[in-house]
C-alpha positions in Angstrom: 0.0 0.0 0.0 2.7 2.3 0.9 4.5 1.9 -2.6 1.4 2.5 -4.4 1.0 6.0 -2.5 4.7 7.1 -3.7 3.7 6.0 -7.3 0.9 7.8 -7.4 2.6 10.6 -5.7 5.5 10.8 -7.7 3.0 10.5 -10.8 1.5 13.2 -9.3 4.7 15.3 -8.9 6.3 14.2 -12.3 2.8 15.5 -14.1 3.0 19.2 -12.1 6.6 19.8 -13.4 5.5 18.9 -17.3 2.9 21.5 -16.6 5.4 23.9 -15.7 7.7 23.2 -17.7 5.2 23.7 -20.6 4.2 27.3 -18.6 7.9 28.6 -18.7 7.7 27.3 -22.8 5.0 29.0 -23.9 4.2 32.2 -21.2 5.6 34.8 -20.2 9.2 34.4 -18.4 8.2 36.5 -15.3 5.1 35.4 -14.6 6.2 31.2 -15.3 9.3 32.0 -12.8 6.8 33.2 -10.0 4.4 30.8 -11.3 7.2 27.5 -10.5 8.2 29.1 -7.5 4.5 29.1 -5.7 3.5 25.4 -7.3 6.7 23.6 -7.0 7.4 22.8 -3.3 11.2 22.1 -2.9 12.2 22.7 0.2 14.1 26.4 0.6 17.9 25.8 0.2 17.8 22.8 -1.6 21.5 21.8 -3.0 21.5 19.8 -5.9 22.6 16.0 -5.4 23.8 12.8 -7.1 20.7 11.1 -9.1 18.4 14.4 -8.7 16.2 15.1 -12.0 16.4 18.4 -13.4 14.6 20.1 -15.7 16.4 22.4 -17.6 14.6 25.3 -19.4 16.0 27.5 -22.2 13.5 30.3 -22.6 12.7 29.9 -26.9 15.1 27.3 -26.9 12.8 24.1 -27.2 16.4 22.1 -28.5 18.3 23.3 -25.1 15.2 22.5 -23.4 15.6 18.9 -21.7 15.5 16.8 -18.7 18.6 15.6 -17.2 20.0 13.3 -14.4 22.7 14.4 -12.4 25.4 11.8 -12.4 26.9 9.7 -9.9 30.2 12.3 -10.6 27.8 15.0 -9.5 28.0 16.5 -13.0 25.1 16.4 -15.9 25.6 16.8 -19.7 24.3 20.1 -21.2 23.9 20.8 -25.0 26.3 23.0 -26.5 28.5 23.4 -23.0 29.3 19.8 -22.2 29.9 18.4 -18.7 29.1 20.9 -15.9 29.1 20.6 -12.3 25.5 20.2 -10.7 25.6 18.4 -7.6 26.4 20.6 -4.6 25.0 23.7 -6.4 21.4 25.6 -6.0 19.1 25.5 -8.7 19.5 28.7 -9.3 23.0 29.0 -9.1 23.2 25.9 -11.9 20.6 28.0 -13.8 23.2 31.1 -13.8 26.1 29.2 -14.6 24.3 27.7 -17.7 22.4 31.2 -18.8 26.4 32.9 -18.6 28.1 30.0 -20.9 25.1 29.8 -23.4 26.3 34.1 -23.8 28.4 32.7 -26.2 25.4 31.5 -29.0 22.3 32.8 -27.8 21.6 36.1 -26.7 20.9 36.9 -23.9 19.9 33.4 -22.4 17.2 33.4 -20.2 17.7 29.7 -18.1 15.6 28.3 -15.3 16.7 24.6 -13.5 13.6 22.8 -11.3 14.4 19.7 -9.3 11.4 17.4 -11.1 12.9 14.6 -8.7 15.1 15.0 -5.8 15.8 11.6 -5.1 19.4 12.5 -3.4 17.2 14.6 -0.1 17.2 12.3 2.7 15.8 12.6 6.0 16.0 9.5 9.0 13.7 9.1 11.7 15.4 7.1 14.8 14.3 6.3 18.6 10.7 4.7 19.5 9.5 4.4 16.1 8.2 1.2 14.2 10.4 1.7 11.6 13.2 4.1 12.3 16.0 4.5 9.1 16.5 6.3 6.2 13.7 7.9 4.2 13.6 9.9 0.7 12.2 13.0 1.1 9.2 14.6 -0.8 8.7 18.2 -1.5 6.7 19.8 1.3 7.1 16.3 3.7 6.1 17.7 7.2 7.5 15.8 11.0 4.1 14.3 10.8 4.4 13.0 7.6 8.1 11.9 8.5 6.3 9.9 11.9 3.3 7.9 9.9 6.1 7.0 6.6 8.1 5.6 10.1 5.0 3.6 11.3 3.9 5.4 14.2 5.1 5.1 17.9 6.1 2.0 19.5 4.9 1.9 23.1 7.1 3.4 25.6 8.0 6.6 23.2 7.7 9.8 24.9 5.3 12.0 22.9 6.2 15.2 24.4 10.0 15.2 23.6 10.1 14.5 20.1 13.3 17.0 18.4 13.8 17.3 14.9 17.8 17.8 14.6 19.0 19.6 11.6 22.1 19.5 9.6 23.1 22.3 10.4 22.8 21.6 13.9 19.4 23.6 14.8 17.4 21.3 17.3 13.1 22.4 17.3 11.0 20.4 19.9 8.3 18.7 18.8 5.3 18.0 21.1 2.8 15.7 19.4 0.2 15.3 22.2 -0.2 19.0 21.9 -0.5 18.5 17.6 -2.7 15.5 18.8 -4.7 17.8 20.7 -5.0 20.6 17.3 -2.6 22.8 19.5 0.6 24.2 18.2 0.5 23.1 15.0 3.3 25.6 13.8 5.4 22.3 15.4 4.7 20.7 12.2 7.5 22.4 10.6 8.1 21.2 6.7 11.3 18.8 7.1 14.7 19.8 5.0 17.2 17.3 3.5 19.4 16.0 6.1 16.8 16.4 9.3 16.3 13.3 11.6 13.4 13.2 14.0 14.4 11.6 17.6 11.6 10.7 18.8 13.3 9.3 22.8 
């Protein structure tokens, strides 16, 4: 049951980036920028990793346009420019990078990169949980969402001292009797690659 839901989720997620992707083709550039960045729901900061799927738009370029994997090397193949470096980098930053070397045949590139699938973001769930480990992270995947793809509480886990630890070292407590109870819910934080809930 559980891989059906991240078929038809990733379904889901794959047939809203074709939609954008067809919005930055054939609208206006400003508007289909604001446009992806209010539907597509990659969490803020995102870096680029191994295996993410990009999609790579070259405004009235429909030949430059193109979806790419990033390799296990970290870098992707781009028309025209060869291998560049794409794992480690922002989506934005990749998207400057490609928009400065296309200067040299098109003018005045206009380039947008969206992460159609980050399979690289990762975030673990450990402590009193049915099924504690590694988990791939979907855009927008709250703490709650993090607890039920863990299974739920085992019997002895403390509800009210729940953390989420971040990579950068950030801890936020997270008190799910009080979520349980519709209280707090600005707990439920949206989780970011790299965060592991502790639930002691």
């Amino acid at each position: 049951m559980r891989s059906f839901g991240c078929a038809v989720r990733a379904s889901a997620q794959a047939a809203l980036v074709s939609g954008i992707v067809a919005l930055l083709i054939t609208s206006g550039w400003v508007f289909a920028q604001e446009q992806a960045a209010r539907e597509l729901s990659t969490p803020s900061g995102y870096v680029i990793g191994r295996t993410d799927v990009l999609q790579i738009v070259v405004w009235k370029e429909p030949d430059l346009t193109h979806e790419v994997t990033v390799r296990l090397d970290g870098m992707i193949t781009v028309p025209l420019l060869g291998d560049l470096q794409a794992a480690g980098r922002a989506p934005k930053q990749l998207a400057e990078s490609l928009a400065k070397g296309l200067e040299r045949y098109i003018e005045a590139p206009r380039v947008a990169v969206v992460v159609s699938q980050a399979t690289s973001a990762r975030f673990y769930v450990v402590g009193q949980v049915t099924s504690s480990g590694e988990f791939s992270l979907s855009g927008g995947t709250t703490v709650l969402q993090g607890l039920a793809l863990a299974g739920g509480f085992k019997a002895f886990a403390k509800l009210k001292d729940i953390v989420v630890i971040q990579k950068n070292g950030t801890v936020i407590p997270f008190n799910f009797e009080r979520i349980a109870d519709g209280k707090d819910i600005s707990q439920n934080v949206v989780l970011n690659p790299g965060d592991t809930i502790v639930v002691p």
